[in-house]
DOVEXTOR-868522 format. One record per residue (C-alpha): residue number from 0; residue in one letter; chain; x, y, z. Coordinates in steps of 0.05 Angstrom, whole numbers. Example, Ala and Ser with C-alpha at 12.3 -4.5 7.8 and 13.67 -1.06 7.14 Angstrom:
REM residues 2
+-----+---------+--------+--------+--------+--------+
: num : residuo : cadena :     xx :     yy :     zz :
+-----+---------+--------+--------+--------+--------+
:   0 :       A :      A :    246 :    -90 :    156 :
:   1 :       S :      A :    273 :    -21 :    143 :
+-----+---------+--------+--------+--------+--------+
END
This chain:
REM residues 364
+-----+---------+--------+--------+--------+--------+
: num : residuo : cadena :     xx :     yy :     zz :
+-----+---------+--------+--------+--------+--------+
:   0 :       X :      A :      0 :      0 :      0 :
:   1 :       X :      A :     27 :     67 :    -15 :
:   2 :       X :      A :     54 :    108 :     44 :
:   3 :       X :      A :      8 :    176 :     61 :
:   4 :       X :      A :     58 :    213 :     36 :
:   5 :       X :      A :     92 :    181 :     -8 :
:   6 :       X :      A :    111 :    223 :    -77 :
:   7 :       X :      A :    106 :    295 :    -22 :
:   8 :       X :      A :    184 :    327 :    -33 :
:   9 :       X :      A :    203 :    371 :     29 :
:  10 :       X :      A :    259 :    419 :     24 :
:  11 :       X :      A :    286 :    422 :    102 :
:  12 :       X :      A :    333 :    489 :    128 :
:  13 :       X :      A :    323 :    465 :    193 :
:  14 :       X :      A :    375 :    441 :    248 :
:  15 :       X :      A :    372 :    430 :    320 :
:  16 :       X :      A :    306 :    405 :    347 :
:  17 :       X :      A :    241 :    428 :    323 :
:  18 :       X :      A :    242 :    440 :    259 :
:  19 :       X :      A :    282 :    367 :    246 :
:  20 :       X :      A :    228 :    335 :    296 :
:  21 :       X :      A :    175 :    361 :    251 :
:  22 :       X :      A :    204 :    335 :    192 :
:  23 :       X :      A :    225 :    268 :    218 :
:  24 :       X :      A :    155 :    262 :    218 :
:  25 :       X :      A :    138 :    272 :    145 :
:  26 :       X :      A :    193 :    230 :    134 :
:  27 :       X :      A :    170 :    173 :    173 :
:  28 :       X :      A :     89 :    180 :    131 :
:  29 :       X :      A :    130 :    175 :     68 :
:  30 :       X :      A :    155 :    244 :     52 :
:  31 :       X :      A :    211 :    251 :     19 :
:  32 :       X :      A :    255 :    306 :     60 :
:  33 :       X :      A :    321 :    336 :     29 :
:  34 :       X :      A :    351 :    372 :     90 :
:  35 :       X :      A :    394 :    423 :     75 :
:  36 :       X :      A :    459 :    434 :    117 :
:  37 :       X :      A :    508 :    498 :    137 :
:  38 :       X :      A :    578 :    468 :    120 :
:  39 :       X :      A :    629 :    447 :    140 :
:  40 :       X :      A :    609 :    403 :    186 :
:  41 :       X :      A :    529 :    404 :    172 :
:  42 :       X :      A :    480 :    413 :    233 :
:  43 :       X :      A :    501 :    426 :    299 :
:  44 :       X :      A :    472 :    372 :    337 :
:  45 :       X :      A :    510 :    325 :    289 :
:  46 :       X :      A :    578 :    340 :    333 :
:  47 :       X :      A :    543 :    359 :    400 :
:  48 :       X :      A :    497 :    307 :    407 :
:  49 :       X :      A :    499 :    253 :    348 :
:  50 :       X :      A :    443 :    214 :    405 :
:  51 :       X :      A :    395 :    268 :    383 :
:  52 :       X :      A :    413 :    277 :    308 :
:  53 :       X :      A :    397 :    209 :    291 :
:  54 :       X :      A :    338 :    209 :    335 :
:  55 :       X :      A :    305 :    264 :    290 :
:  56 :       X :      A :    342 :    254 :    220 :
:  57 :       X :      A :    326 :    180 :    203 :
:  58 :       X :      A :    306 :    169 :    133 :
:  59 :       X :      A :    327 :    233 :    108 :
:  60 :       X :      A :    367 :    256 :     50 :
:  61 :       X :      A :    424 :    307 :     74 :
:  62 :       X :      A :    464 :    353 :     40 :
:  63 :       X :      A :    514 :    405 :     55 :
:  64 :       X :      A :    498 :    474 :     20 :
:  65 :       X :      A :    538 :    539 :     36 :
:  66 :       X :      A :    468 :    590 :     29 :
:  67 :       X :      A :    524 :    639 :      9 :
:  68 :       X :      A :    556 :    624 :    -48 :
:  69 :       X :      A :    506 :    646 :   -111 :
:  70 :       X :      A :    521 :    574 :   -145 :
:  71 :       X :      A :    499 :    533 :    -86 :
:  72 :       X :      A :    441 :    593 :    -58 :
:  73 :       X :      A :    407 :    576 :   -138 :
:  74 :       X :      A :    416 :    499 :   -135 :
:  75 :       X :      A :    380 :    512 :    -60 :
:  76 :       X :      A :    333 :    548 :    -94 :
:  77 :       X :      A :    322 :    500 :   -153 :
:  78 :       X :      A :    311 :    448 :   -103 :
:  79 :       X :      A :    257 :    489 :    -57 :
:  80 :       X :      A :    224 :    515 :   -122 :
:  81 :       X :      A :    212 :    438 :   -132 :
:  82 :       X :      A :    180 :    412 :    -73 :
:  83 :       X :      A :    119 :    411 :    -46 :
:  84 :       X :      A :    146 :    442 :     23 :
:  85 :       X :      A :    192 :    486 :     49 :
:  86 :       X :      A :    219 :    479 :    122 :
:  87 :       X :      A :    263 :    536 :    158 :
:  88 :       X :      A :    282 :    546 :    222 :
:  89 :       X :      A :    324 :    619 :    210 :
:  90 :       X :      A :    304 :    687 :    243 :
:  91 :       X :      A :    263 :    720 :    210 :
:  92 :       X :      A :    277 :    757 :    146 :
:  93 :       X :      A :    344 :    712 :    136 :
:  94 :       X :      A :    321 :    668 :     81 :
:  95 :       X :      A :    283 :    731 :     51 :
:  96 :       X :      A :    357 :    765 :     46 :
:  97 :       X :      A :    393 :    697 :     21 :
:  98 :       X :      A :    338 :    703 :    -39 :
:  99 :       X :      A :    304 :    634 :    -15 :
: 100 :       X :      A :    250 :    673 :     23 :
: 101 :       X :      A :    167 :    647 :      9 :
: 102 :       X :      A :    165 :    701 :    -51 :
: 103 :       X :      A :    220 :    673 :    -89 :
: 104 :       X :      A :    208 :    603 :    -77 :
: 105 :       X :      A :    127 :    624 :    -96 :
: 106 :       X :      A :    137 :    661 :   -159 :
: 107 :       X :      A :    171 :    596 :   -189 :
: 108 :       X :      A :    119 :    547 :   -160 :
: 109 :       X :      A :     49 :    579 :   -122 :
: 110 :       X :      A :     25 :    510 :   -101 :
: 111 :       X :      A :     81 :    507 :    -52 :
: 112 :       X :      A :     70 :    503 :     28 :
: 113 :       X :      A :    132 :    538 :     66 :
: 114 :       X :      A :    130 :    537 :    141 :
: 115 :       X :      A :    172 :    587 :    179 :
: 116 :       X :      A :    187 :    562 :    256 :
: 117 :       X :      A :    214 :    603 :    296 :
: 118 :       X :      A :    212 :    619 :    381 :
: 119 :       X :      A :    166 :    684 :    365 :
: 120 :       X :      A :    135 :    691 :    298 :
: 121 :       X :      A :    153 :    737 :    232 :
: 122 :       X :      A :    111 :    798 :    264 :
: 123 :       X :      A :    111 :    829 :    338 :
: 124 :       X :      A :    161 :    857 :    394 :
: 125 :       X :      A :    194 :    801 :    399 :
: 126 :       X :      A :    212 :    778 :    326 :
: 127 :       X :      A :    288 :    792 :    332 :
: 128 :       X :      A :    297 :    762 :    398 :
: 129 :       X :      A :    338 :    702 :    417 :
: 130 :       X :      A :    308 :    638 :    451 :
: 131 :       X :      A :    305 :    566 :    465 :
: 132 :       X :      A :    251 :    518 :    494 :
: 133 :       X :      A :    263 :    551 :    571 :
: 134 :       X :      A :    248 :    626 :    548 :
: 135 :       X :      A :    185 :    603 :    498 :
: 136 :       X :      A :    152 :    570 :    557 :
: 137 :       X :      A :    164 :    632 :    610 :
: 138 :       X :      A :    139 :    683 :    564 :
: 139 :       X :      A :     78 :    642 :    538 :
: 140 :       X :      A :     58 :    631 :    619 :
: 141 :       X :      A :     69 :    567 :    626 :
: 142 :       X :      A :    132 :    568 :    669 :
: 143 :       X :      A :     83 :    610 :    719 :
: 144 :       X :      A :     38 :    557 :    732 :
: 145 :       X :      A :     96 :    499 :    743 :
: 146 :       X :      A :    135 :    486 :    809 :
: 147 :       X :      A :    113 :    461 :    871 :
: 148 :       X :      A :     38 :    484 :    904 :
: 149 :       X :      A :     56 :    541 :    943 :
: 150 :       X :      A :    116 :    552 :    920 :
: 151 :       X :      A :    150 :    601 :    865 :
: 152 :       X :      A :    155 :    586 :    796 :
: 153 :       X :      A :    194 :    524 :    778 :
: 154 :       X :      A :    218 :    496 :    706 :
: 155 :       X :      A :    216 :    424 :    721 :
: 156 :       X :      A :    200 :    396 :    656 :
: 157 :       X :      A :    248 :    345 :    634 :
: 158 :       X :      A :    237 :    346 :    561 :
: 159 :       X :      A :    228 :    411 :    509 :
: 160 :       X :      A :    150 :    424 :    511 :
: 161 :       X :      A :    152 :    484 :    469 :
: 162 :       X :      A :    204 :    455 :    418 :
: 163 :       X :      A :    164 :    394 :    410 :
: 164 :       X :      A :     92 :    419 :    416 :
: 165 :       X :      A :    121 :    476 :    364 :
: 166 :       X :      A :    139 :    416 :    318 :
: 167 :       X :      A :     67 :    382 :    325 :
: 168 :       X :      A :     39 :    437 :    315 :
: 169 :       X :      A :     76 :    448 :    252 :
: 170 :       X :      A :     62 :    384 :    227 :
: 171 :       X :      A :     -8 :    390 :    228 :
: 172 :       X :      A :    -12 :    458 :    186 :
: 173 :       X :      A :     27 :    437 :    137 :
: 174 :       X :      A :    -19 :    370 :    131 :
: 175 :       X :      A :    -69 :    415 :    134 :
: 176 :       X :      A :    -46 :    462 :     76 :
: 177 :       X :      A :    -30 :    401 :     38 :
: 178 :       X :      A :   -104 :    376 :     45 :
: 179 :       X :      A :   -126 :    456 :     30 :
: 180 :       X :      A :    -79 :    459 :    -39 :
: 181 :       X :      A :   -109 :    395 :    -62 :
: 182 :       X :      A :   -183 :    438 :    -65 :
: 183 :       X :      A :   -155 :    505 :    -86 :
: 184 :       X :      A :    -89 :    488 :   -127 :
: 185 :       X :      A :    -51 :    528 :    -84 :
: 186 :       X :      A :     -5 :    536 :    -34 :
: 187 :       X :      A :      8 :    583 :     27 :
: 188 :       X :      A :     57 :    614 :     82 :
: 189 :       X :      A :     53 :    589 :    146 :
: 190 :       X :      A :     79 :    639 :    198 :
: 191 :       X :      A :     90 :    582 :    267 :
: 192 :       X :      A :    119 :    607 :    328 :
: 193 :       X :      A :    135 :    563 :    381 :
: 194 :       X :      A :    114 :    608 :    442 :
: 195 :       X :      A :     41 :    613 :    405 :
: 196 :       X :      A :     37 :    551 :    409 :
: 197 :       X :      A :     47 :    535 :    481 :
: 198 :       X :      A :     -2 :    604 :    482 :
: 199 :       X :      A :    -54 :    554 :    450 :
: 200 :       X :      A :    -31 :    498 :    497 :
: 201 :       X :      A :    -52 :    541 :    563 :
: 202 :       X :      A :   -125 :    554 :    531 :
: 203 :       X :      A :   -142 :    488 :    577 :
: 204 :       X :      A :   -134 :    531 :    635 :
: 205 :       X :      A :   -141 :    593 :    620 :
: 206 :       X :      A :   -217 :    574 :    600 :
: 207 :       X :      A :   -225 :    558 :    675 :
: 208 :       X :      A :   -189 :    629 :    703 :
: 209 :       X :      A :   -235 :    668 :    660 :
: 210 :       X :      A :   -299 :    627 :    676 :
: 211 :       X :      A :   -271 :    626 :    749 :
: 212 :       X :      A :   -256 :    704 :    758 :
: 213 :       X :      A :   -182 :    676 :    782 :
: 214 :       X :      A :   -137 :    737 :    760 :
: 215 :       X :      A :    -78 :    728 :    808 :
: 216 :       X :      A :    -15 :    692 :    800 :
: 217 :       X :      A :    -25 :    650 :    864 :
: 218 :       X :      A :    -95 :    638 :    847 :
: 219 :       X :      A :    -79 :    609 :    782 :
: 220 :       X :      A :    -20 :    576 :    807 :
: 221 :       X :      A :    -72 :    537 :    860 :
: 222 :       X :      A :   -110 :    516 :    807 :
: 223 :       X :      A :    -62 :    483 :    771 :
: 224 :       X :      A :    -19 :    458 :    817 :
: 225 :       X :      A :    -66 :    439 :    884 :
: 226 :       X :      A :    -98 :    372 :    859 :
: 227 :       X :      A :   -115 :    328 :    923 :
: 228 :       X :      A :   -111 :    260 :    908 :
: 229 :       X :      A :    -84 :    271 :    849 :
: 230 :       X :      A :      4 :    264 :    839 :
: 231 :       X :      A :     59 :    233 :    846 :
: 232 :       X :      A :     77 :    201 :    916 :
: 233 :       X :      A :    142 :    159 :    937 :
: 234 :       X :      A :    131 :     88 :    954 :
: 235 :       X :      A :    190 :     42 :    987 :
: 236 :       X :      A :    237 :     28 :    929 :
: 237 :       X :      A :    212 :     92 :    877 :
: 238 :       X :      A :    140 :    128 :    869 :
: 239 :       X :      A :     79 :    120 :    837 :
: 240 :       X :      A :     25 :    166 :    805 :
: 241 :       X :      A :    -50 :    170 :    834 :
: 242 :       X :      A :   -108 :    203 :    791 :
: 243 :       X :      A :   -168 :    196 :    840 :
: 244 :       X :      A :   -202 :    261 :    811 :
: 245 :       X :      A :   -280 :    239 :    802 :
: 246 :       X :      A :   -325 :    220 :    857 :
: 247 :       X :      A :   -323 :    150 :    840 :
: 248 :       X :      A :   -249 :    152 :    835 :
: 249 :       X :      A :   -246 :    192 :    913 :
: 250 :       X :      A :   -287 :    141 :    945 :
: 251 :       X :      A :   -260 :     81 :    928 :
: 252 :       X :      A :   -192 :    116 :    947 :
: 253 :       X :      A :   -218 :    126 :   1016 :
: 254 :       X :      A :   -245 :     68 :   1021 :
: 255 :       X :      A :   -178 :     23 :    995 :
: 256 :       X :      A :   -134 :     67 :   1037 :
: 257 :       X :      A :   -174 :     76 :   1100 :
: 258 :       X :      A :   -172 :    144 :   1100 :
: 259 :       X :      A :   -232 :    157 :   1145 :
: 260 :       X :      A :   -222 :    222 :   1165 :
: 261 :       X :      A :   -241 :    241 :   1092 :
: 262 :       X :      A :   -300 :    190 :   1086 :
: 263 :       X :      A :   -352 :    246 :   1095 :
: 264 :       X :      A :   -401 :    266 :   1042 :
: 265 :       X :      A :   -376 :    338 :   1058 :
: 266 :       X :      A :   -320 :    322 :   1014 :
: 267 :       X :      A :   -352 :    293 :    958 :
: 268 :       X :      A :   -358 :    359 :    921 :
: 269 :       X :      A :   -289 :    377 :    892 :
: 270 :       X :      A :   -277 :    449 :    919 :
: 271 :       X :      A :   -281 :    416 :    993 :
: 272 :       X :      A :   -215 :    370 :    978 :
: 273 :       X :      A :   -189 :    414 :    937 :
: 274 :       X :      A :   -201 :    466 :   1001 :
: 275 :       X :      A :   -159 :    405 :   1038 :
: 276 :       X :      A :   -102 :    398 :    981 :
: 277 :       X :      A :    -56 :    385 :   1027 :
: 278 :       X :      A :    -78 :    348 :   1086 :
: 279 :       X :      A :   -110 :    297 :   1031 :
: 280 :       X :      A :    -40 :    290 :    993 :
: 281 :       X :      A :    -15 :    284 :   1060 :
: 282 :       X :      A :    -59 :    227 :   1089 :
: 283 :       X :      A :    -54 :    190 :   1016 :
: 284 :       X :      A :     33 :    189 :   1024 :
: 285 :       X :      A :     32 :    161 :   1088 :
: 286 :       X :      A :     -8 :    104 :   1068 :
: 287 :       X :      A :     34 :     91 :   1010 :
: 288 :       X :      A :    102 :     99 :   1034 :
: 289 :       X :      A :    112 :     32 :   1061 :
: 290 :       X :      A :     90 :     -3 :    999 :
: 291 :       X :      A :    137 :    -25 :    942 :
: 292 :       X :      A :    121 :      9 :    870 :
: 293 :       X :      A :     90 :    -59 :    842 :
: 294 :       X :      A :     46 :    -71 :    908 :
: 295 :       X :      A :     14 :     -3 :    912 :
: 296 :       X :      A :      2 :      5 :    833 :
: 297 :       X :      A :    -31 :    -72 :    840 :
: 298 :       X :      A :    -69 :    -51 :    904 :
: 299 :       X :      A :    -91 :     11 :    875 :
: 300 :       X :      A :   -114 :    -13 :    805 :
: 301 :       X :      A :   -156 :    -72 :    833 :
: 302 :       X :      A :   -193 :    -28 :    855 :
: 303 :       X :      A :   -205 :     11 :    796 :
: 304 :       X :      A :   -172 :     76 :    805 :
: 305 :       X :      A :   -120 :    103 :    760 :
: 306 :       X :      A :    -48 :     93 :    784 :
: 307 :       X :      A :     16 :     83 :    752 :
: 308 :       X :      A :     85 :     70 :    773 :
: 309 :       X :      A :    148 :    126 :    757 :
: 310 :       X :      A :    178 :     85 :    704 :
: 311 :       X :      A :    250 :    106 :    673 :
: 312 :       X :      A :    256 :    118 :    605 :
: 313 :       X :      A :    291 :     50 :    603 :
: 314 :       X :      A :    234 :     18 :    634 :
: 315 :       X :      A :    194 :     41 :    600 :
: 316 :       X :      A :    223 :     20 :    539 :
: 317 :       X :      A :    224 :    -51 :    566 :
: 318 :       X :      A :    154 :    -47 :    586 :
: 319 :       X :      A :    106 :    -96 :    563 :
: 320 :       X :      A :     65 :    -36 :    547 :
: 321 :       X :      A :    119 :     -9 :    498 :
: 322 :       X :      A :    129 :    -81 :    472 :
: 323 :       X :      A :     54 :    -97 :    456 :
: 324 :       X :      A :     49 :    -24 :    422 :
: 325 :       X :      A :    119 :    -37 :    381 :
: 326 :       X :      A :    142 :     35 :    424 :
: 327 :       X :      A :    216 :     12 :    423 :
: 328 :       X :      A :    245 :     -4 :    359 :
: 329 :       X :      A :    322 :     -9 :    348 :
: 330 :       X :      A :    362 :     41 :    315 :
: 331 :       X :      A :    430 :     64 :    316 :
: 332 :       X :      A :    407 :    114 :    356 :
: 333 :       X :      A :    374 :     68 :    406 :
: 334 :       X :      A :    315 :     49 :    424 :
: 335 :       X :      A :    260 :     94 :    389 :
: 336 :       X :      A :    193 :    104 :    390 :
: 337 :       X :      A :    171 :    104 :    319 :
: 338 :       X :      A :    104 :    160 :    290 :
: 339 :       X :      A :     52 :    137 :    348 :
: 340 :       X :      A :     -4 :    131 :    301 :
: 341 :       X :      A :      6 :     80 :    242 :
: 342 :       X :      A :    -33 :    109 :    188 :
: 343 :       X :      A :    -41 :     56 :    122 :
: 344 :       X :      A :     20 :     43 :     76 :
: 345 :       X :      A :     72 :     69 :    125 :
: 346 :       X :      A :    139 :     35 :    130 :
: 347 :       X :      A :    185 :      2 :    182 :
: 348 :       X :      A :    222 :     62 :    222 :
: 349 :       X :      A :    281 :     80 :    184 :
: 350 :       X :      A :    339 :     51 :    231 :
: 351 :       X :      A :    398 :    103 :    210 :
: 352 :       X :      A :    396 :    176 :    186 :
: 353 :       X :      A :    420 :    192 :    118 :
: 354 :       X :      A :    505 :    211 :    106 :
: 355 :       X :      A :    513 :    283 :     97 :
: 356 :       X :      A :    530 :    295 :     13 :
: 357 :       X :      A :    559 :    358 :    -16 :
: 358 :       X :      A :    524 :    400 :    -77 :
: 359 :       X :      A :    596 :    401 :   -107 :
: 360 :       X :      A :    595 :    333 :   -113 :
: 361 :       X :      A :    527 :    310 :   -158 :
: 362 :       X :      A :    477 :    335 :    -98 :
: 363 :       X :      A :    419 :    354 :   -115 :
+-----+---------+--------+--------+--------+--------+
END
């Protein structure tokens, strides 16, 4: 069966994370992705972190282009000017000034889709200024709401939310535009910044401050952060995670753990745990703390309510979870997790990422 993407040429200027996240993911529905590299050694993360590179570059075609040199800029262009997307990660206005910009690729084929991503968008205050992942996040307000409950601000995320949600989000406007051309016969600028997108993220709660009247920091912060029954709690030999949130959830909690002191029906409505974060999360850790990870997880399910145990990315790769989902395939790299949704006609996970050619020498 033919891949969802197979015969779909994307030109990639991207390096780093996001953009090559994004279009690891075309790659891996069928797309055929040329990416583009600053020589002499090609992208960055090649020599910092080869772990990464080939996480996000497998089955691509790579070549080394200096953007700079007229002969190589109009072979770039060529190539762009020939595929149905365009990829680049630059600040804004640098591919406009290297001549590879959405109106010169456009005038030579209209029907192409050309994504920009980049930390703040082509327009606005903030265009010019420098960021990563950390900076997207604070300015967006999502670092506000993370830390501890009554505590300041904390970044505790352990993996790049705003790189990574910036790449999904990517993804699915220029699947979108390539749906959209197929009805009009013609093909569009897509303007994605990353801290926009974590903007669009926060709608979940900001729907509940505005409905709520919750305008302060704190406010907002106990919202998000004060869930009673409802995190992560250490257990004898790790932690697990408990998600007794409903009713039904909350009594049979109480119930399991003995936690009579809660039993009333004056804390069935949420706002009256939620009044008693604390004390609740409090009561629930000292139950569990003497249990081992597998007994309180098997305890806790058996009863119905949601629980999990803190697994390490290795274990979790060697989970029978990951194994019955085919979440850990081998690479070069290491173990993987291939495109979670397996849409018809898509391949095997491409094990290695492509070498890294030179224009000079027959490149495309």
């Amino acid at each position: 069966m033919t891949a969802p993407l197979s015969g779909v040429r994307v030109a990639d200027f991207t390096e780093l994370l996001p953009g090559p996240f994004l279009t690891q993911s075309l790659a891996e529905m069928g797309a055929e992705v040329i990416k583009l590299e600053r020589p002499p050694r090609g992208d960055l993360v090649r020599t910092v972190s080869p772990g990464l590179f080939g996480a996000v570059n497998r089955g691509k075609r790579s070549r080394l282009v200096d953007l700079k040199d007229p002969v190589q800029r109009d072979a770039a262009l060529d190539l762009a000017a020939g595929a149905d997307v365009v990829i680049e990660g630059y600040r804004p206005g640098v591919m406009d000034r290297l001549g590879l910009g959405y109106a010169a690729v456009r005038a030579r084929n209209p029907r192409v889709v050309y994504l920009s991503l980049t930390g703040y968008g082509q327009t606005g205050p903030l265009r010019d200024v420098p960021g990563h992942d950390l900076n997207y996040l604070a300015t967006a307000g999502m670092t506000s709401l993370c830390g501890a409950p009554g505590g300041p601000p904390r970044h505790g995320i352990g993996a790049p939310v705003a790189d990574l949600g910036g790449a999904v989000y990517g993804l699915s406007a220029v699947l979108a535009a390539l749906f959209q051309r197929e009805r009009t016969g013609a093909g569009q600028y897509l303007d994605l910044s990353m801290t926009d997108c974590v903007a669009h993220m926060l709608n979940a709660r900001k729907g509940v401050f505005e409905a709520s009247g919750i305008v302060d920091l704190e406010g907002q912060r106990a919202v998000a952060l004060s869930r009673p029954a409802y995190g992560v709690f250490d257990v004898a030999d790790g932690a697990v995670t408990v998600a007794a949130l409903e009713l039904h959830f909350w009594r049979a909690l109480v119930a399991l753990l003995g936690l009579d002191d809660w039993a009333g029906e004056e804390f069935h409505p949420t706002p009256a745990r939620v009044a008693r974060c604390a004390e609740i999360n409090a009561a629930i850790a000292a139950r569990l703390a003497p249990m081992t990870r597998e007994a309180a997880v098997a305890k806790l399910l058996a009863a119905d309510i949601p629980a999990a145990p803190v697994l390490s990315v290795a274990e979790a790769d060697a989970s029978a979870h990951f194994a019955a989902r085919g979440l850990a395939a081998p690479t070069e790299a290491g173990r993987l997790t291939p495109f979670p949704v397996r849409l018809a006609g898509m391949a095997p996970m491409q094990a290695v990422p492509a070498p890294l050619d030179d224009f000079r020498e027959g490149g495309e």
